[in-house]
N, C-alpha and C positions, 0 to 999 in steps of 0.2 A: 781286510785288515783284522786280524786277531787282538782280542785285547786280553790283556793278562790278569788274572787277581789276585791279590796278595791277602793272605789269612795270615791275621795273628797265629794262630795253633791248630794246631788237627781240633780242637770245642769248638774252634771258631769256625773253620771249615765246613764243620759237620750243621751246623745253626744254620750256616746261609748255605748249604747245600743238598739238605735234606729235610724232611718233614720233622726231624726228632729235635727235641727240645731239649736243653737242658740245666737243672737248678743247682746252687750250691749247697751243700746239704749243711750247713752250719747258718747260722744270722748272726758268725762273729764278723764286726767291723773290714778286719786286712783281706780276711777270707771270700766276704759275700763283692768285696769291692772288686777287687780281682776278679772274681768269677764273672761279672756283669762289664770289664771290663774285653773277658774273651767270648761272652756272647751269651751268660745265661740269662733267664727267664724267670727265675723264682729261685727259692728257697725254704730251707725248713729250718725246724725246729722241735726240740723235745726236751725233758730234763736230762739226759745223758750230756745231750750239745750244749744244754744252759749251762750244764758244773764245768765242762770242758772251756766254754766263750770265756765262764767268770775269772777262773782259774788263768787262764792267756791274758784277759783285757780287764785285770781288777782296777788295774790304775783308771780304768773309763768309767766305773760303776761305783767305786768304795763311795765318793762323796753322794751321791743319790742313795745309795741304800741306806748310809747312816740319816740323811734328811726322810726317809720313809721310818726311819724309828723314830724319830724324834716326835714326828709327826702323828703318829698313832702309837702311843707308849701302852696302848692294853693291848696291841698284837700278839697274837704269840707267833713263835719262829715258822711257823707252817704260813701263817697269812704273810709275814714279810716276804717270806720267799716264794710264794708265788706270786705276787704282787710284780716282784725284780723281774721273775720266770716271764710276766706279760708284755713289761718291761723289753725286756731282751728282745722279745720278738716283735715287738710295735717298732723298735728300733730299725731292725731291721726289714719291716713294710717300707719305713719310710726313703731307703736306700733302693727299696724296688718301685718308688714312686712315678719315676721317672717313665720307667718300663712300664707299668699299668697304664700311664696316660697313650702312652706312644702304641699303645696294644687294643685299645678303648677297652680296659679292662677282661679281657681276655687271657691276660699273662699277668708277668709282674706283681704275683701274691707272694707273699710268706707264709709259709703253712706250719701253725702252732698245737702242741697235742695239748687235748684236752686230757684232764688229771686222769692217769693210769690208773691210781685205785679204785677209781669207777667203771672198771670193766666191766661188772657186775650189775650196775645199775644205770635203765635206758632213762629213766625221767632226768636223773642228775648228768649223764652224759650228753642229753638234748638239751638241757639247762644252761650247762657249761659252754657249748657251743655257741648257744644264741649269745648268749654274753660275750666271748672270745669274739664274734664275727663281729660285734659293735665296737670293737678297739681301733680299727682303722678300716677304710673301706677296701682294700686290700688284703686281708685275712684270709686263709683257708686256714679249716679247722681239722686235725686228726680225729679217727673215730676208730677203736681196736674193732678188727673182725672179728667179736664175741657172738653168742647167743644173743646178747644183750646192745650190742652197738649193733647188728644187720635193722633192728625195726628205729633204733636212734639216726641212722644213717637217714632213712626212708623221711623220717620225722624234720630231720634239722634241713634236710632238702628241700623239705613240702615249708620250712618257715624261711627258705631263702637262705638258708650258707652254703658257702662252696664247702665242701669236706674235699677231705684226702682219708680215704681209706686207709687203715694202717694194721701192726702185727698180723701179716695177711701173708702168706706162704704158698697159696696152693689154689688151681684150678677153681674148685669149687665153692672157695672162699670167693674167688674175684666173680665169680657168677652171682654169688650171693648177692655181693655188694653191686654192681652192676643193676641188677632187678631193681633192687632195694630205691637205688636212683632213680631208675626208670618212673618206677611211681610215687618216690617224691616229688617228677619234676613233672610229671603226668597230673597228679591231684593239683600243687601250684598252680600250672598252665588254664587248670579247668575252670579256679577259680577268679581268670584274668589277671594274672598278678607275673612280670617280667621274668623272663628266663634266658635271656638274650645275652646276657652278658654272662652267666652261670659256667663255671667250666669246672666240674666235679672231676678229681681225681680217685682211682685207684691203685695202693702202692703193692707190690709183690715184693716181698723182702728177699731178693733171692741168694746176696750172699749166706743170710740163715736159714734156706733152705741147703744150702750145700754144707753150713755146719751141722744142721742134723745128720745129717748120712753121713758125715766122718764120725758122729756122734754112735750112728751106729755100728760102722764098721768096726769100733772098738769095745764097745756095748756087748755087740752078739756076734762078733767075730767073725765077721764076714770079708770074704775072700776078693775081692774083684781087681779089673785093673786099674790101677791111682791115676793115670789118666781119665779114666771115663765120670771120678768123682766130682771134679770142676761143672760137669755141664750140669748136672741136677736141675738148679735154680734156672740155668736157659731155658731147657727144654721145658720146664714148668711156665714159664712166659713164655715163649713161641707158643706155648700150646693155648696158653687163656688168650695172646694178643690175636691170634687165627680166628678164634669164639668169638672176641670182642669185634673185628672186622666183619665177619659174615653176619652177627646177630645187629650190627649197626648202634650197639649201644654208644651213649651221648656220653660215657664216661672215659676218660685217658687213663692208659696204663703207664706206670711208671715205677723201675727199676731203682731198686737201692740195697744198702747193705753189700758195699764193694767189696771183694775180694782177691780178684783179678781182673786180666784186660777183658775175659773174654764177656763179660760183665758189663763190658761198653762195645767192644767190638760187634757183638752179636746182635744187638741191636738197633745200630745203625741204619737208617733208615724208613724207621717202622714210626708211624705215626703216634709219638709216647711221649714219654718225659725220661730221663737220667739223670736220677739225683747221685751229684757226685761228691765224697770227701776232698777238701783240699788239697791234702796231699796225695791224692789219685788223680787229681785234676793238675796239676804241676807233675805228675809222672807221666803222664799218657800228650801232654804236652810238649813233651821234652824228647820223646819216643819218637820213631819212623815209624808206628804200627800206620797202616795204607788206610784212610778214612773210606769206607765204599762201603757199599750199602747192603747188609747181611740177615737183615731181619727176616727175610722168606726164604733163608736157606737153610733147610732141617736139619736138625742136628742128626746123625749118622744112626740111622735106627737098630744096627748093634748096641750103642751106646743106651739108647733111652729102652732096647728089649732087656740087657744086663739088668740096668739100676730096676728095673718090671719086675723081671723075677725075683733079686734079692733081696730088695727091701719094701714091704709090706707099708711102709710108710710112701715111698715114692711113688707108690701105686696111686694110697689114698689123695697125694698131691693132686695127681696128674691127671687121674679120673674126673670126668662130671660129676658124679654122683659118688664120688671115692669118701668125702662127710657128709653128715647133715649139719646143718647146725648149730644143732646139740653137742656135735662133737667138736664143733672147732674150738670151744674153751678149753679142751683134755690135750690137743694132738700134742706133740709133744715141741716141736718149735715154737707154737704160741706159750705154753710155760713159760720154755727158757727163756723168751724175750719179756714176758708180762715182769718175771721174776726180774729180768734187769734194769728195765723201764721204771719198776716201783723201788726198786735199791736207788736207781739214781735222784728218784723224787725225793728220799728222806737223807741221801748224802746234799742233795740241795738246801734240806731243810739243816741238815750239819754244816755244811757249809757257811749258809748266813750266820747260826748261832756264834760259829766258833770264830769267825774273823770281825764279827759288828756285836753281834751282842754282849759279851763280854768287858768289862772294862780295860783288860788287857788283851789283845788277840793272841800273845804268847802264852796267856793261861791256860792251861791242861789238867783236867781233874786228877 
């Protein structure tokens, strides 16, 4: 006798069908609910999603933020709004609570970026962390794949946070990051201290690696076929998720920065995470795309010899040894995103000013 199964949706199919996980990429209320509703595991957050939650769900926050002024009247607007920023994402641990029990801590985190203006500096980005990880036992912490966050990574590992890797695009960035764990959790382990429950993330931004190359293609006027520009970002994860299976590292890769389906499609399967937007998650939902399991099937290697030849940067992606480093603070998709990540930290900090601090929130200089 055959028995039938019924899935909520192709997220929810894919969860209890395959090895891939996957999180909601906001810790707004309607959004992370739903999402844990068709089957994910976790979620994120960042200041871009903080202005985005506050901005959707002011009516859930205005009375606590104005009781954080009140409360501390010599704050200035940068300490209030991170304070909310921590806020927001404790919030939404405590909606993945459920899921961290039911997982023995294994799943069920919210993962909060630590302040982007310290890309530059590993003492204050391993600072920030240890603190971020003591807001709820549930916490993973972002950490940019800088110069400066590969030895912070290593560090925050060796003191017990889970991190998630971030501003991270390329091959040999998720290499980096990868080791880096390795002997964070190698030094820990040495000194008898639990790792059992630890599940270090690495994220690959691969819709912005696919906006680089359109970045280029108008840049330096480059010729190719606009089909073959979508897979960028795959083939750059196919290619680290292959590394990370054969080398056996202890770290998970995970997919974000949506663009289109193939962004989830092609990964199906593959022993990772997909961090998805809401409203990619309610598309791909809604869709007949065939849930089946894609992740070890190469992308078409015309496609990944093309984007080889003509962009000097996809190379450096996709290559092992295509950066050091030293260069991943320059390449040019970790810019664009540092530069958006720290815009949206100081629209956050414009944000609290102009709607709480103000005696009127209608006032405008």
């Amino acid at each position: 006798m055959t028995t039938l199964t019924t899935y909520k949706s192709p997220l929810h199919q894919m969860v209890c069908t395959t090895k891939t996980d996957y999180w909601n990429d906001s810790s707004s209320v309607e959004e992370l609910t739903y999402a844990i509703e068709h089957g994910a595991v976790g979620a994120t957050s960042n200041p871009t999603i903080t202005v985005s939650v506050l901005k959707k769900e002011m009516h859930l926050w205005r009375e606590r933020v104005q009781q954080v002024i009140a409360e501390n009247p010599t704050w200035t607007d940068a300490q209030v709004a991170w304070k909310i920023f921590e806020e927001v994402g404790v919030n939404g641990a405590k909606l993945l609570q459920p899921v961290f029990e039911r997982e023995g801590g294994k799943k069920g985190r919210l993962s909060i970026q630590s302040n982007p203006t310290f890309y530059r500096d590993t003492k204050a980005i391993v600072e920030q962390a240890v603190h971020l990880h003591r807001l709820a036992p549930n916490i993973q912490v972002k950490i940019p794949v800088t110069s400066a966050g590969i030895p912070a990574i290593e560090e925050a590992t060796y003191r017990g946070v889970n991190i998630n890797a971030t501003v991270n695009f390329t091959v040999p960035q998720a290499i980096a990051v990868a080791e880096a764990i390795e002997r964070g959790l190698d030094r820990r382990a040495a000194e008898g201290h639990d790792i059992s429950t630890m599940s270090p993330v690495c994220t690959i931004m691969v819709g912005r690696v696919d906006d680089w190359i359109n970045v280029l293609v108008n840049r330096d006027h480059i010729t190719v076929h606009p089909s073959y520009l979508p897979w960028a970002g795959v083939a750059v994860m196919k290619k680290a998720y292959r590394i990370f299976q054969e080398r056996g590292y202890r770290a998970r890769l995970l997919a974000a920065a949506y663009r289109h389906h193939l962004h989830w499609t092609e990964f199906i399967g593959g022993d990772m995470i997909v961090s998805i937007p809401y409203e990619w998650q309610r598309r791909f939902n809604a869709s007949d795309l065939e849930v089946k399991e894609r992740i070890d099937e190469p992308v078409d290697p015309e496609i990944v010899d093309t984007l080889y030849r003509h962009f000097p940067d996809f190379r450096r992606a996709y290559d092992e040894d295509g950066l050091t480093i030293q260069e991943f603070d320059t390449y040019g998709a970790t810019v664009r995103t540092l530069r958006g990540f720290i815009a949206s930290y100081y629209e956050l900090i414009a944000l609290i000013r102009e709607q709480f601090m103000l005696p009127n929130p209608d006032v405008r200089a």
